[in-house]
N, C-alpha and C positions, 0 to 999 in steps of 0.2 A: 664788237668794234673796240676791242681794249685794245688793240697797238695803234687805235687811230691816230691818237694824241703824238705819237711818238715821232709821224711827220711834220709834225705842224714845229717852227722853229719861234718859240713867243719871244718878243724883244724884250728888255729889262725896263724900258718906260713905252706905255701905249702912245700912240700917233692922237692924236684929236684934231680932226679940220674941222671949219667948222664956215660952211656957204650959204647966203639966200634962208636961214634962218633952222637949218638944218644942220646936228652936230652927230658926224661919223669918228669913232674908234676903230682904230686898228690897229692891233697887237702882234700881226705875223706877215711874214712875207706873202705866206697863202691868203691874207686876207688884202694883203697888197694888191698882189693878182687879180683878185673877184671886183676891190674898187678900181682898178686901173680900168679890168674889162668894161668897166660902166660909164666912163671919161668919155666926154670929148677930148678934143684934137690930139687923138692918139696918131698924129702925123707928127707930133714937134717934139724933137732929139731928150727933151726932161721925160716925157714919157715914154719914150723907147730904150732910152738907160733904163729908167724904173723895171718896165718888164722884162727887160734881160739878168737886169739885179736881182728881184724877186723870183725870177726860173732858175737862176744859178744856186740860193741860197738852198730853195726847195732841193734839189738834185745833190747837196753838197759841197759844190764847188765856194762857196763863200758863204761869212758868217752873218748871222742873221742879220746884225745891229749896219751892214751894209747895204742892206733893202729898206729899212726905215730912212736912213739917210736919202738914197734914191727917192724913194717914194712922199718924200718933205719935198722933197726938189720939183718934181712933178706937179707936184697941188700947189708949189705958190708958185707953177709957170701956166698952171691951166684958170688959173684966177681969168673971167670974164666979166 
């Protein structure tokens, strides 16, 4: 698994949310994806930027520090 790393795009400052007394990091668009897949109201346009953001960064198409910002956006619009 040594080229694993090599997909993974880490940001230059981790993400920390932090809900209902539970604190998640996340350092990569790939892990953007895995907490996105775990969200509610993945119906509402902050979380559907996010996963489009985070699929692009993975494939190339945009830089990492693009899908943190995405993925900020998202968690303080899925705040419940």
């Amino acid at each position: 698994m040594e080229g694993w790393n090599m997909l993974v795009n880490r940001w230059g400052k981790p993400l920390v949310l932090e809900r209902d007394g539970l604190r998640v990091t996340i350092t990569s668009a790939e892990e953007g994806v895995n907490w996105l897949a775990h969200e509610p109201g993945q119906a509402n346009q902050a979380w559907k930027h996010a996963w489009q953001t985070c699929r692009a960064v993975h494939e190339g198409r945009l830089p990492a520090e693009e899908a943190r910002s995405a993925v900020l956006l998202a968690a303080a619009n899925s705040r419940h």
